[in-house]
N, C-alpha and C positions, 0 to 999 in steps of 0.2 A: 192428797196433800200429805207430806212427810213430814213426822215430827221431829223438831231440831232436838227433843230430850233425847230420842231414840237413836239417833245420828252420833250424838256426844258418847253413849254407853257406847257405842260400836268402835268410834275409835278409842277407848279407853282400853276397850278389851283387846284391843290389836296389839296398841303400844305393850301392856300388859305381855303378852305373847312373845312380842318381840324380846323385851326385857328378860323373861324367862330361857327362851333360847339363846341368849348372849350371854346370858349367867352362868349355863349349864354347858359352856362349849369344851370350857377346860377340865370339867371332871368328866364330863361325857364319851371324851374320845375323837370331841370336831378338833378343827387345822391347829396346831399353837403356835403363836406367834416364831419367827426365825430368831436368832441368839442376839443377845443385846451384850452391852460391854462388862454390864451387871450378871450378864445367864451365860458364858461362852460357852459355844460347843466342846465337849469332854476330848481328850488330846489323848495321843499313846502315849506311856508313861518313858522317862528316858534313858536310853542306854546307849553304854562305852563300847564302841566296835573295837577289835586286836585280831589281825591277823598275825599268822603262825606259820615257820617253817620249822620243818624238820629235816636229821639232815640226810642227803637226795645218795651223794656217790663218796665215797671216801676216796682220798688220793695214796700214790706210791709213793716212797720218800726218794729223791729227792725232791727238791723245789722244781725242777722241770722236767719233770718225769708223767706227769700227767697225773691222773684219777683214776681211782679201781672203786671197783663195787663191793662194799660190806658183805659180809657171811648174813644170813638170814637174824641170825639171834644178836647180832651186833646192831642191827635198826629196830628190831622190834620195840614197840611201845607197851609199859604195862600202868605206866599212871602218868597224867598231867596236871599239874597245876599254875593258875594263873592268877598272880596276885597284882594287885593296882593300887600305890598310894599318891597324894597330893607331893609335892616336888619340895613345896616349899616346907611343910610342916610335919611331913611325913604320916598324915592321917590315912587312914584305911579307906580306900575310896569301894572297892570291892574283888570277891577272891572267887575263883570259878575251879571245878576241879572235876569235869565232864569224861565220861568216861567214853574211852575209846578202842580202836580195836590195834592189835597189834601189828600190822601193819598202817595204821597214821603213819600223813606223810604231811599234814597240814591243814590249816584252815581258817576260815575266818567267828571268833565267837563273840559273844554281846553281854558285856557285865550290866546288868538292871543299879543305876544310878537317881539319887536323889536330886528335885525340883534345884535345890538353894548349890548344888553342884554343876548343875546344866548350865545357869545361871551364872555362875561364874567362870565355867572350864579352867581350873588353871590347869599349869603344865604336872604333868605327873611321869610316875618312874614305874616300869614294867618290868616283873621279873616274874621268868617262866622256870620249872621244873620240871624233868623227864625223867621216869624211872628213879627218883630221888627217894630212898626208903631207908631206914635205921639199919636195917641188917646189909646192904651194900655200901652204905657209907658211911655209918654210923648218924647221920643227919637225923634230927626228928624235930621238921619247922612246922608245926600244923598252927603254931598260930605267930609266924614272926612278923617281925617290924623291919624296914629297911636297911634298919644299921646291923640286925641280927642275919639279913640273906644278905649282906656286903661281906659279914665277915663270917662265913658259915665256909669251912674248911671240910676237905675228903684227908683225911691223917692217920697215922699212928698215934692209936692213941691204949696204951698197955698193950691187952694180949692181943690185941686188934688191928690189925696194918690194912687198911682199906687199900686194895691195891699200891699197895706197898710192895715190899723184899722179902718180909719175915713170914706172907702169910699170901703166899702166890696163887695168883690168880689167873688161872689157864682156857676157862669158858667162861662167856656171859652167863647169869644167871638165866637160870631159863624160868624164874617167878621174876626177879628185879630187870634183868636187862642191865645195860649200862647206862651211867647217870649221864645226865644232858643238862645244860642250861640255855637260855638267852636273857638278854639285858640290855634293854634303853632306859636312856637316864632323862628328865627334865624336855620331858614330848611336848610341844603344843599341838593342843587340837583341834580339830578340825570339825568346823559345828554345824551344822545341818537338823537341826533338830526335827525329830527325837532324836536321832543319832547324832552322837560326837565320835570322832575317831581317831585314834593313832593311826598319820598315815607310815609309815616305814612300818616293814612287817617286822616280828622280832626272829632274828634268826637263830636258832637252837642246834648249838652241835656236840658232841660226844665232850665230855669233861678230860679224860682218858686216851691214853695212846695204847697201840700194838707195835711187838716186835716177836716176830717169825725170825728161828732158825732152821736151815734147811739144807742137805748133806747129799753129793752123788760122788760118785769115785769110776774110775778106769778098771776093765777087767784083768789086772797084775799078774792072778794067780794065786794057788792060794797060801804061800809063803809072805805074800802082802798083802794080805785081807786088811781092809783099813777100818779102824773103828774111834769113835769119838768116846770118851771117857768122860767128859762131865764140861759147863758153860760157869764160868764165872763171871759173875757182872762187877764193874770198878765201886771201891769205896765211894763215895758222895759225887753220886750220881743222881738217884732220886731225889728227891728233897721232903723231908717228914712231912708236909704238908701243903695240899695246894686249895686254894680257894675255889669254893664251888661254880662261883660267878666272876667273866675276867672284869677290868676294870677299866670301864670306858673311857677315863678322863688321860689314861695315857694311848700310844699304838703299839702295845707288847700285847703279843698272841700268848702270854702266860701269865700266871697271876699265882705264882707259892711265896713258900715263907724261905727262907736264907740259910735256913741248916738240916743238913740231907744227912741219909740213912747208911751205914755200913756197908762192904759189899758184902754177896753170897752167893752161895753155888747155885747157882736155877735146875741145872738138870747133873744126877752124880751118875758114875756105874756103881755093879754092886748088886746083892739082892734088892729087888724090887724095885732098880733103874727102870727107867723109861724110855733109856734110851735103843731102838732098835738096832738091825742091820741097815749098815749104809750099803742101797741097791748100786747093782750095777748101770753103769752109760757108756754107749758107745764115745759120745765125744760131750761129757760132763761140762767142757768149757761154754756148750750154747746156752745155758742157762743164768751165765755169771752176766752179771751188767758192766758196763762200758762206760762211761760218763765221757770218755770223747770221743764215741761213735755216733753219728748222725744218723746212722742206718738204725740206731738200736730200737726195738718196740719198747715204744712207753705206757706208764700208767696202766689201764687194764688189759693191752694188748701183753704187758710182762706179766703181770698176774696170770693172765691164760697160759702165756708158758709155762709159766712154772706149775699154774696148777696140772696143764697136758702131762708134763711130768712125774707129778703128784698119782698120777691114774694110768701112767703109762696110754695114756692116749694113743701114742706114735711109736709104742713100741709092743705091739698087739696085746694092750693090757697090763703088763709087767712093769713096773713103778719105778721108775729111772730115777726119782729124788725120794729122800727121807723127812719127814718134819720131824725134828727130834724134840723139838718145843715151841711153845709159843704163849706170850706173857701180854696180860693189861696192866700199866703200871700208870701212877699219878705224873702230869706234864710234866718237864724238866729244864732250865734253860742251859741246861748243861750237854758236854758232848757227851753219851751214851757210850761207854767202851766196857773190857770185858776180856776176858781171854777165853779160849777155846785149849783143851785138852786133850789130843788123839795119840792114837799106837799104829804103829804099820808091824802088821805081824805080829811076833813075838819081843818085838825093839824095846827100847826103852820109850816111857810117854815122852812127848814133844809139847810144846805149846805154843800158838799163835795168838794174835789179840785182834779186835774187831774191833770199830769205831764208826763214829756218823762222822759226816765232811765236815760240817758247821753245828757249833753253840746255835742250840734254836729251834734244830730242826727235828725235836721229839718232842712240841709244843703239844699243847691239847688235840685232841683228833688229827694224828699221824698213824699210818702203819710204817713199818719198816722191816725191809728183810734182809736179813744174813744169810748169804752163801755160801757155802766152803764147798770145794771138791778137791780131791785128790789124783790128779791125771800122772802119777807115778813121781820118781827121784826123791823120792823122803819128805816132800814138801807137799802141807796143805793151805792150796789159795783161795783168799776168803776176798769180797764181795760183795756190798752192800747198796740197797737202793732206798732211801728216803721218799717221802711224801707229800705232795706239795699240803698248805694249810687251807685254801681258798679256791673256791672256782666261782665262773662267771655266769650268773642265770640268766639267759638271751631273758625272759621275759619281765624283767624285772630292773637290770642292768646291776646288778648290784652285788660284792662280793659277799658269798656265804660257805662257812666252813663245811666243811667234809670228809668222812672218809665212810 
C-alpha cells in the first residue's frame, strides 16, 4: 500500500526540478526564445552606395573627329575624394578618400551613414575629386562645404598660374597627375536598406585641355632648311580662372570666370629654345587633316598617324614629324588662336596664325593638334584637328567625357 505523503513529496520535487531547468535555460545556454518587437534581430549598420567613373578615352578635336587615347600620365590616379551632403541643408552626410592605384578606372564605394539618415534619405549632392592637390591647383578643400567646392576655382593666383600662360605646363605631374572632377546635384535615393544608392554613376573627367604642336617639311635642300622660331598664343584666350567643378543647372561643357590672361610666347628660339630640327617627309601633306574628306582617319586612327610619324614608323625609324611643344591650359569658351613664327633658310621670319573652327571647342577635357608643314614656295600650311567632349558607353547608355 502506497503512501499518499510520499506520492505528494515526489511530485513536489519534480515540479521543483522542472522549475529549476526553466529558470536556468537562459543563462545556461538552452534555445532563447526567436526576436519579439521588443528584442529585434541586430541589422547591418547603413550605407550610401556611389558608383564612379573615371575617364576611359580621350577624344581629337574636332567635334567629329572621334576619340584618341591619353598618354599614360594623363589617366593616372594619385588621390580620390568622395564627399556627400544632404541637398536641402547642405549637411555633411559623409566623406570617403580610399586609396587607390594609378591606374583606377572606377568603381562602386559605400559611405557608412547614420539610422535618423536612412530613415529619412533625402536627396543629396555628390562631388568627386581626382588628383586635386594644393601644389597643382592651388586648391586645399580637406574640409569643404558645398558652396566652397561650387566655387572652388584652378586660377592665377600671384606667382602661381595653375595651368595658366605665365607658368607653363608641358607634363602631367608625375606625383599630382591632372585634376578631375564629377558632380551630381539634388540625387534621390534609391532605398533598399541597408543600402541606399545613387543610381547615376558620377562621371569624372579631366578639368584641363591639351594642345599639341607639330612640324614636318619637304626635302628643299639645304638653302631652305625650314625652321620654326617661336608659337605665340592670342591675348584673352585663356581665361584667369575656371571652376573646378562644371555647373549642372545649366548645358555648358565650361564653367570659368569672364576675364582672361595676356598672350605669350609658349615656345622662343634662342639659347636654350626647345625648339628642334623640323624632320624631313617625303609627302608632309599626309599627316595634315581634311575636315572635308570622308576618307580622313579619325579620332585615334589620326593620333596613330601622327604618332607613326612621331617614331618614323614608316619611314625605317627616322621621325617624319617634330613636337615642338605641347601645353595643359585651364578650359576656355573662347576660340584658341596664336601665331606661328618660321624662316626658310636664311629669309627673313614670316608668320602664320592657327585657330580652332568653333568658340567651345577647347572646353574641359579636349586635346587639340596643330600641324604645320612646309612642302616648299615660301609658304607654311598649318592644320588643326579638335576633339570631340563626350563619348557614348554601350554599357551604360550614357554620355561621359573624355580624353
Amino acid at each position: 500500500m502506497i503512501n499518499n505523503r510520499y506520492i505528494g513529496y515526489w511530485l513536489c520535487s519534480m515540479l521543483m526540478l522542472l522549475c529549476v531547468a526553466c529558470g536556468g535555460s537562459d543563462s545556461d545556454g538552452g534555445d532563447v526564445p526567436g526576436p519579439t518587437p521588443e528584442h529585434p534581430e541586430p541589422t547591418e549598420p547603413p550605407k550610401l552606395s556611389i558608383r564612379i567613373y573615371t575617364p576611359d578615352r580621350p577624344t581629337v578635336t574636332r567635334g567629329d573627329t572621334g576619340f584618341a587615347e591619353p598618354e599614360e600620365a594623363e589617366k593616372n590616379v594619385h588621390s580620390l575624394d568622395i564627399w556627400v551632403f544632404e541637398h536641402a541643408n547642405g549637411a555633411k552626410v559623409g566623406h570617403l578618400s580610399p586609396t587607390v592605384s594609378t591606374t583606377f578606372e572606377g568603381g562602386t564605394y559605400q559611405i557608412p551613414v547614420d539610422e535618423d539618415f536612412a530613415e529619412r534619405h533625402p536627396n543629396v549632392d555628390v562631388f568627386v575629386m581626382v588628383n586635386v592637390f594644393p601644389a597643382n591647383t592651388g586648391l586645399n578643400l580637406t574640409s569643404p562645404t558645398p558652396a566652397s567646392l561650387l566655387s572652388a576655382k584652378i586660377q592665377h593666383q600671384g606667382v602661381n598660374d595653375y595651368f595658366g600662360v605665365t607658368a607653363l605646363t608641358k607634363e602631367p605631374s608625375e606625383t599630382y597627375g591632372l585634376p578631375m572632377s564629377g558632380i551630381l546635384l539634388d540625387q534621390v535615393l534609391t532605398v533598399n536598406l541597408p543600402v541606399l544608392k545613387v543610381d547615376p554613376p558620377v562621371k569624372v573627367m579631366r578639368a584641363v585641355s591639351k594642345v599639341r604642336f607639330l612640324f614636318s617639311r619637304t626635302d628643299t635642300g639645304d638653302s631652305e632648311i625650314f625652321k620654326i622660331k617661336g608659337i605665340t598664343l592670342a591675348d584673352n584666350v585663356i581665361p584667369t580662372a575656371e571652376y573646378l567643378f562644371l555647373d549642372p543647372s545649366n548645358d555648358l561643357k565650361y564653367h570659368i570666370d569672364n576675364t582672361y590672361e595676356s598672350g605669350v610666347a609658349l615656345v622662343t628660339s634662342g639659347v636654350g629654345n626647345e625648339i628642334p630640327d623640323i624632320p624631313v617627309s617625303a609627302y608632309p601633306a599626309k599627316y595634315a587633316y581634311d575636315n572635308n574628306d570622308e576618307s580622313q582617319p579619325k579620332g585615334q586612327d589620326y593620333e596613330d598617324r601622327i604618332d607613326r610619324g612621331l617614331k618614323g614608323v614608316d619611314n625605317n625609324g627616322v621621325p617624319e614629324i617634330a613636337q615642338v611643344g605641347r601645353f595643359y591650359f585651364r578650359e576656355t569658351n573662347r576660340k584658341v588662336t596664336g601665331t606661328i613664327t618660321y624662316q626658310i633658310g636664311n629669309g627673313d621670319e614670316k608668320q602664320t596664325t592657327f585657330s580652332m573652327v568653333d568658340e567651345g571647342d577647347f572646353s574641359r577635357n579636349h586635346t587639340w593638334i596643330v600641324y604645320g608643314y612646309f612642302a616648299g614656295k615660301e609658304t607654311l600650311k598649318v592644320s588643326s584637328v579638335d576633339v570631340t567632349d563626350w563619348v557614348i558607353v554601350d554599357d551604360i547608355n550614357r554620355p561621359v567625357f573624355n580624353w
